[in-house]
C-alpha positions as CSV (number, residue, x, y, z in Angstrom):
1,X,118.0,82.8,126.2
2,X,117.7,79.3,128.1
3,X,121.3,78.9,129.0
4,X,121.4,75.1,129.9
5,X,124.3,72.3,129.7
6,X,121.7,70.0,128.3
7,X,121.8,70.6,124.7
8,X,122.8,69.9,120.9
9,X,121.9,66.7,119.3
10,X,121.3,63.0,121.3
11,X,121.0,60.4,118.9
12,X,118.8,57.6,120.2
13,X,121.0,54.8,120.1
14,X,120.0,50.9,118.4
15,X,121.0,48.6,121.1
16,X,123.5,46.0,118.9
17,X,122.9,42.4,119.4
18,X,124.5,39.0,118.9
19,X,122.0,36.7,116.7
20,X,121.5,35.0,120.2
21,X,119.9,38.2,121.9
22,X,123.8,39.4,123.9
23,X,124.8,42.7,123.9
24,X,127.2,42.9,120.8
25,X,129.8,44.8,123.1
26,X,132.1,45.6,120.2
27,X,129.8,47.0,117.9
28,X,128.6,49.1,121.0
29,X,132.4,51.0,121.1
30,X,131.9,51.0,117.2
31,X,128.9,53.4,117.2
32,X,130.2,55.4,120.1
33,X,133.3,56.3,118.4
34,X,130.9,57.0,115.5
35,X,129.0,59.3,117.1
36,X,131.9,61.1,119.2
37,X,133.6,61.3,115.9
38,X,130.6,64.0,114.5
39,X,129.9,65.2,117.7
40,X,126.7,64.2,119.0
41,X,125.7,62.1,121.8
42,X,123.9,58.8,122.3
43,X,120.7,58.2,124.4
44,X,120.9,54.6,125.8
45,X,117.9,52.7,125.7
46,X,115.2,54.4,124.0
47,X,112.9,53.7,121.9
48,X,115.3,53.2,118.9
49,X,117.2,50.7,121.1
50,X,114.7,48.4,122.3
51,X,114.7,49.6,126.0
52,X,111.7,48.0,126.9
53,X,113.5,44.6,125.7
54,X,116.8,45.4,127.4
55,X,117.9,43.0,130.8
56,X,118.7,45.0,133.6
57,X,122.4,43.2,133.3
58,X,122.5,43.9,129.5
59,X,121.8,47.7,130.2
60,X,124.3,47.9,133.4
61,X,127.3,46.3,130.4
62,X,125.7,49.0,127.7
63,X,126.5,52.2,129.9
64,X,128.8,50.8,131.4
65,X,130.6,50.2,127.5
66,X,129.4,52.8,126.5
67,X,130.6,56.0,128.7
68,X,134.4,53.9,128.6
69,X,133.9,54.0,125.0
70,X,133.3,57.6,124.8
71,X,136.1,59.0,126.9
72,X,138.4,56.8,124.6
73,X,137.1,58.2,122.0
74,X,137.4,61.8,123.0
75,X,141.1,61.3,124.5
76,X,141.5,60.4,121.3
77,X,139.8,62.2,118.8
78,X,142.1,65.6,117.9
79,X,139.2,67.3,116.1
80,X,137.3,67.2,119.5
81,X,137.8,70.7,120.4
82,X,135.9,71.8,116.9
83,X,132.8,70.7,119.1
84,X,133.8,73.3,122.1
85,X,131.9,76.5,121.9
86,X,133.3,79.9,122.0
87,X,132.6,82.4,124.8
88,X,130.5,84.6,122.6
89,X,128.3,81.5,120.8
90,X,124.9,80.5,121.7
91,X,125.1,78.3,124.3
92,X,122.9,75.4,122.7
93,X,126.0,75.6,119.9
94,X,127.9,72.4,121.7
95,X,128.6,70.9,125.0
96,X,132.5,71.2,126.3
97,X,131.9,67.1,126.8
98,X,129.4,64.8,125.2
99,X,127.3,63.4,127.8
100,X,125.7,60.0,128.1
101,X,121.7,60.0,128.1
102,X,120.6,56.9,129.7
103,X,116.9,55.7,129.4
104,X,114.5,54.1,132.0
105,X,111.7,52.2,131.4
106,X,109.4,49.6,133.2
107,X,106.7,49.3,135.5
108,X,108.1,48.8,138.9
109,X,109.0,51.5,140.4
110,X,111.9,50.0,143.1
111,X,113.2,48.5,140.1
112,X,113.4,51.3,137.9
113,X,114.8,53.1,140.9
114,X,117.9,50.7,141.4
115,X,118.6,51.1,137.7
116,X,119.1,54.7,137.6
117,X,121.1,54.8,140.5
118,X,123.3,52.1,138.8
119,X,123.1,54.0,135.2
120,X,124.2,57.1,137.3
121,X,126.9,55.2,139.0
122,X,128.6,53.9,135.7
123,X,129.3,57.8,134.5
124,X,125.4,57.9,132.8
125,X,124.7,62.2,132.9
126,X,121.4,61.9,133.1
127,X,118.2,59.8,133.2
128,X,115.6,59.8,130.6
129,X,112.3,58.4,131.6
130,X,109.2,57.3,129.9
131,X,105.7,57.0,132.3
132,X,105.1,53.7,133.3
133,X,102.4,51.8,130.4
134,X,100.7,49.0,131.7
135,X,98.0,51.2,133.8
136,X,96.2,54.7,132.0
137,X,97.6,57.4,134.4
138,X,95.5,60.6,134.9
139,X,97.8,64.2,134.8
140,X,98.1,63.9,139.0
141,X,99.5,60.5,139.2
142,X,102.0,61.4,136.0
143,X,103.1,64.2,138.3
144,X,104.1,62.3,140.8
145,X,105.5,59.3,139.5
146,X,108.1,62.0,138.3
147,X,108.4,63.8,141.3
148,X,108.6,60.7,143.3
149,X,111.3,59.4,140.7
150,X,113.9,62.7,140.7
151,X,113.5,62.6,144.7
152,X,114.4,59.3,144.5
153,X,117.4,59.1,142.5
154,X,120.9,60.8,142.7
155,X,121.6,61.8,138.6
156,X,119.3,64.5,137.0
157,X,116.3,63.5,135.5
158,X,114.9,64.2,131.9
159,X,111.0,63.5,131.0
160,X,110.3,61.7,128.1
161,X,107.1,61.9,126.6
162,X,106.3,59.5,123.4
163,X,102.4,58.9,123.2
164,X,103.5,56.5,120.1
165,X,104.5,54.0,122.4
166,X,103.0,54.3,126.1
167,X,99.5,55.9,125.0
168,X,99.6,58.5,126.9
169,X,100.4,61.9,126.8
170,X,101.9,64.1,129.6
171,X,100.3,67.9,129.7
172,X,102.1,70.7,129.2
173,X,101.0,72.3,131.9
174,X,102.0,68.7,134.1
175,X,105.4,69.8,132.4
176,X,105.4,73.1,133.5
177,X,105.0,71.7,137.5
178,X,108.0,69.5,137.2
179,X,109.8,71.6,135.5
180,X,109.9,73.8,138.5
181,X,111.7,70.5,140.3
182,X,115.2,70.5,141.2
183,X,116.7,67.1,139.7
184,X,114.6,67.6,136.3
185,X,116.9,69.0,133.7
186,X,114.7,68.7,130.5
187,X,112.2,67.1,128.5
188,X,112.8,64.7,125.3
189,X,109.1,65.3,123.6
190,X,108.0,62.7,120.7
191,X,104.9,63.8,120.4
192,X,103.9,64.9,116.6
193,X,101.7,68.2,117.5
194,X,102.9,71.1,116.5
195,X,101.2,72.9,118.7
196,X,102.2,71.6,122.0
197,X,106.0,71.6,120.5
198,X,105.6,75.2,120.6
199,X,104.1,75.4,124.3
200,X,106.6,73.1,125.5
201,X,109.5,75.2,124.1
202,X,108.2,78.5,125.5
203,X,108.6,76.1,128.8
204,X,111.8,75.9,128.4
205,X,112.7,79.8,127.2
206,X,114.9,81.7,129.4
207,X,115.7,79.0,132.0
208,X,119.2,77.6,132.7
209,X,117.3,74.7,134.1
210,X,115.5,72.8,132.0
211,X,115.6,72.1,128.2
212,X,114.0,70.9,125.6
213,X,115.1,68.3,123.6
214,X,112.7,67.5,119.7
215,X,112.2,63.7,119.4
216,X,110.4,64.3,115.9
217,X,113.3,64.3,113.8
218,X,111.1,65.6,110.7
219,X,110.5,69.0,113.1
220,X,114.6,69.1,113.9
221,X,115.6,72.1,112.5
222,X,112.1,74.0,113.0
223,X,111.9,72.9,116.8
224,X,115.6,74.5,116.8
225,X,114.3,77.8,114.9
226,X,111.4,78.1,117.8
227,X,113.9,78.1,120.3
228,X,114.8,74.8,121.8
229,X,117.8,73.1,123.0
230,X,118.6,69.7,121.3
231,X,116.8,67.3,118.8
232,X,116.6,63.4,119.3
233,X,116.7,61.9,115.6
234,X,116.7,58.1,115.0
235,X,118.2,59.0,111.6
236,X,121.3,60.1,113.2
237,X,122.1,56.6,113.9
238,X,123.0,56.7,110.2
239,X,124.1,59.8,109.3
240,X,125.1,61.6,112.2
241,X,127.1,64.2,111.0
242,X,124.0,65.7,109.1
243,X,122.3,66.1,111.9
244,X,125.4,67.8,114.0
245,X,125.3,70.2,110.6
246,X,121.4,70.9,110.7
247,X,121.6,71.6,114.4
248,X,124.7,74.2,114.1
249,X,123.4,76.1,111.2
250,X,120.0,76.8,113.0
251,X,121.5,77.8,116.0
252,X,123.7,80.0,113.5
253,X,120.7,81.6,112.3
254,X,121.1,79.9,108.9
255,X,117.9,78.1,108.3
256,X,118.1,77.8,104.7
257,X,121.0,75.4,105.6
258,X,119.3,73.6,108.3
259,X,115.9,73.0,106.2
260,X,117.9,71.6,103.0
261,X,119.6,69.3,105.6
262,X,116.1,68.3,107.1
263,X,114.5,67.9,104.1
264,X,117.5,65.7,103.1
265,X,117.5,63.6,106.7
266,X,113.2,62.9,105.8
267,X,114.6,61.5,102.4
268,X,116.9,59.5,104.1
269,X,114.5,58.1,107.1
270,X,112.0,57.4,104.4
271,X,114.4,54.3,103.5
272,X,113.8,52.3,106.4
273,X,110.3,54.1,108.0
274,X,108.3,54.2,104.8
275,X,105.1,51.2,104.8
276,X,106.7,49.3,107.9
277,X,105.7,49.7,111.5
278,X,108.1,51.0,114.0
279,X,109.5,48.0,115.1
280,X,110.5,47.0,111.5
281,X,111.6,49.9,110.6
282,X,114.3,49.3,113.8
283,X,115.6,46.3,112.1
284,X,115.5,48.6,108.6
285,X,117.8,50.8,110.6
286,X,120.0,48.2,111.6
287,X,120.4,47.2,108.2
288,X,121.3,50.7,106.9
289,X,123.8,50.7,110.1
290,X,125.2,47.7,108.8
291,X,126.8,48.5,105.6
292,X,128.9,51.3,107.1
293,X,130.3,48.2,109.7
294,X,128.6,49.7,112.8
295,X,126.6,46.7,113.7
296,X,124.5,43.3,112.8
297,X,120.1,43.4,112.1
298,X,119.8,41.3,114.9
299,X,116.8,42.5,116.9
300,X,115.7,41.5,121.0
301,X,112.4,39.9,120.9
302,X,109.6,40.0,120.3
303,X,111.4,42.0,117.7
304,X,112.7,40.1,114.5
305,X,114.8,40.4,111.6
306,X,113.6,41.7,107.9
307,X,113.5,38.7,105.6
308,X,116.6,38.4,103.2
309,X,114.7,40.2,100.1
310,X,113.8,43.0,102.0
311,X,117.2,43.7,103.9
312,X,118.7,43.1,99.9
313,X,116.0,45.9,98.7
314,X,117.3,48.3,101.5
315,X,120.9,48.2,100.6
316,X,119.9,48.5,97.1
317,X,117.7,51.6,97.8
318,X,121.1,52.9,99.4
C-alpha cells in the first residue's frame, strides 16, 4: 500500500482575471474557500489556469493569496475535521491539511528556478513541473532537466507529464529513474493511454515516496480502482464536492458509487469541452464558474472570451 502524504483530489485551479489581464485577487479567496469547503486542494498554475500566461509577479500574488486564503478558510471551516482520516483508513482517504500545489512552467531554467524557490517560500507544498516546450527533448535530457531541477530547489518536486500541451511524452521507465530521487514526491500524468496509466501506477505501489496523481478526469475513479493516490480534474473547478465523493467511495471500495459519479462528472465536462478546443473550453469553464459567483470569463492572452451567444448557450445548457 503506497503510504504517501501526497494524495486525494487537486483541482487544477482557473487563474481569475480582471477584464484588463490582473489577477482578480478576491475571486482567488472565493474559489479557495470553495474548494477548502469540499475538501480538495488547488493546483496553482496549470494547465486549467493559464500558467504559461501567468507574470512571474502575478503568480508570486496568486500563492501568495492563495495559501492565506486557505488557512482562513480552514481556521474557519468547523466541518474541516470530516476531511481527517482515521488511524485505520486507507491512507489516500484525506490529508490532515490541504496542501497547495503550485505549478512551474517556462523555458529558462534560472528563471524557473527563482520561482519555485519563491512559490516554496510563500507556504506552496510542492512544485509541479511540466518539461520545458520550445526544444524536442530525447528521454536523457528529460531526466535531467528534472534531476537538475529537484537538486536545485528547496520544496518537493512533482512531475507533470501532459503530451496535449508540450508534445512530448516523458517514459515510464524515465519516471521510474526519478522516482528513485529524493525531492520528487509524485507525478501528475495527463496523458490519455491507458496503458501507460497502469505502468505508471504500479510505479507508484508500495512506496511512501512517490504518488501518483490521474490528470484525465474521465479515468478518476478507474485510476483510483488501479491503485493510485489522487486525481487532477478540471471539472472540479465546478463541482468539487463530486469529485471529493467519487474519490472517497473508490478508496472505500465502493465503485459502483464512484463510476455513477464519473459518469456524472463526463456529463458535466461535456458542457464546456464538447466541439471547442482546450483553450475555449477554459473560458467555457469560467463561464460555468461564474454563475455560482466564483469568478469573471476573463481569460490572459492570447486567450479570449466566448462571444455573448455562446457564454448565453452555456448557462442555458446549465
Amino acid at each position: 500500500m503506497n503510504n504517501s502524504k501526497y494524495c486525494g483530489v487537486v483541482v487544477p485551479m482557473v487563474t481569475p482575471v480582471t477584464q484588463d489581464g490582473r489577477l482578480d485577487v478576491e475571486a482567488v479567496k472565493r474559489i479557495v474557500d470553495f474548494f477548502v469547503k469540499a475538501g480538495v486542494s488547488p493546483l496553482l498554475m496549470g494547465t486549467t489556469g493559464e500558467g504559461n500566461s501567468v507574470s512571474q509577479a502575478d503568480g508570486q500574488l496568486l500563492v501568495e493569496t492563495a495559501v492565506k486564503a486557505q488557512r482562513e478558510a480552514i481556521d474557519h471551516n468547523s466541518q474541516f475535521s470530516m476531511f481527517i482520516p482515521s488511524p485505520h483508513a486507507d491512507p489516500r482517504s484525506g490529508n490532515p491539511q490541504l496542501k497547495i500545489y503550485a505549478g512551474l512552467t517556462g523555458n529558462c531554467f534560472a528563471e524557473q528556478v527563482r520561482q519555485a524557490e519563491v512559490y516554496t517560500a510563500l507556504g506552496a507544498d510542492v512544485i509541479v513541473a511540466t518539461l520545458p516546450t520550445y526544444y524536442a527533448l530525447t528521454p536523457e535530457q528529460m531526466y535531467d532537466y528534472y534531476k537538475t531541477l529537484a537538486d536545485c530547489i528547496t520544496g518537493p518536486l512533482m512531475l507533470y507529464n501532459i503530451l496535449a500541451t508540450t508534445h512530448m511524452s516523458i517514459p515510464v521507465d524515465v519516471i521510474r529513474r526519478l522516482a528513485d530521487l529524493p525531492n520528487i514526491v509524485g507525478l501528475k500524468d495527463s496523458e490519455r493511454d491507458l496503458e501507460r496509466m497502469a505502468q505508471c501506477i504500479d510505479v507508484a505501489k508500495g512506496r511512501d515516496d512517490f504518488a501518483y496523481f490521474c490528470g484525465w478526469a474521465a479515468q478518476s475513479a478507474h485510476s483510483l480502482e488501479l491503485g493510485g493516490n489522487g486525481i487532477v480534474p478540471s471539472t472540479g473547478n465546478f463541482v468539487p464536492e463530486m469529485f471529493r465523493q467519487l474519490f472517497d467511495a473508490a478508496i472505500a471500495g465502493d465503485m459502483d458509487t464512484a463510476n455513477r459519479l464519473q459518469d456524472e462528472t463526463n456529463e458535466i465536462a461535456k458542457i464546456y469541452q464538447k466541439d471547442r478546443t482546450l483553450g475555449q473550453s477554459l473560458t467555457a469553464l469560467k463561464v460555468m464558474m461564474q454563475t455560482k459567483g466564483l469568478c469573471e470569463p476573463w481569460m490572459l492572452m492570447p486567450l479570449t472570451r466566448l462571444s455573448a451567444e455562446e457564454e448565453q448557450a452555456i448557462v442555458h445548457q446549465l
